[in-house]
C-alpha positions, 0 to 999 in steps of 0.5 A: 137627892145626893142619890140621883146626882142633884147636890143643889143647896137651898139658897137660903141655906146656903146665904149663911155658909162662905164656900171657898174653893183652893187648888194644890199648889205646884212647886213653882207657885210654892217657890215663887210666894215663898222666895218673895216673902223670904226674900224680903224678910232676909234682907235685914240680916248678913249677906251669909243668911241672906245667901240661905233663901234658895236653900230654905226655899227648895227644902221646904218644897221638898217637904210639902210637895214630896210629903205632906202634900202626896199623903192621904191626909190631903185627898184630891176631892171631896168624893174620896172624903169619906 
């Protein structure tokens, strides 16, 4: 009864969905995935390239949490999913 605030799903509905759960990650959990694999990935090439990680890093940060991630695409929850 989504009315009087009870949003419990029969469980035996509910054995056939996968409920995942993610949170919007900070610019710190970004940078530390992101540099980790760049990183790694960058270590085959000339010291100049490699030079770029913290660059590409620190601008694609900036893209995601200065844009994508603060656009009403993303919303917080699912109360404001409609």
């Amino acid at each position: 009864n989504p009315k009087a605030g009870s949003f419990m799903v029969n469980p035996r509905l509910q054995r056939i969905f996968t409920v995942i759960t993610c949170f919007t990650p900070s610019a710190f959990v970004i940078q530390g995935i992101y540099s980790t694999i760049l990183e790694k990935h960058l270590q085959a090439f000339i010291p100049q390239i490699q030079k770029l990680c913290e660059p590409i890093v620190n601008a694609t940060i900036d893209t995601l949490v200065g844009g994508i991630l603060n656009t009403p695409c993303f919303l917080p929850s699912a109360s404001k999913f409609h």
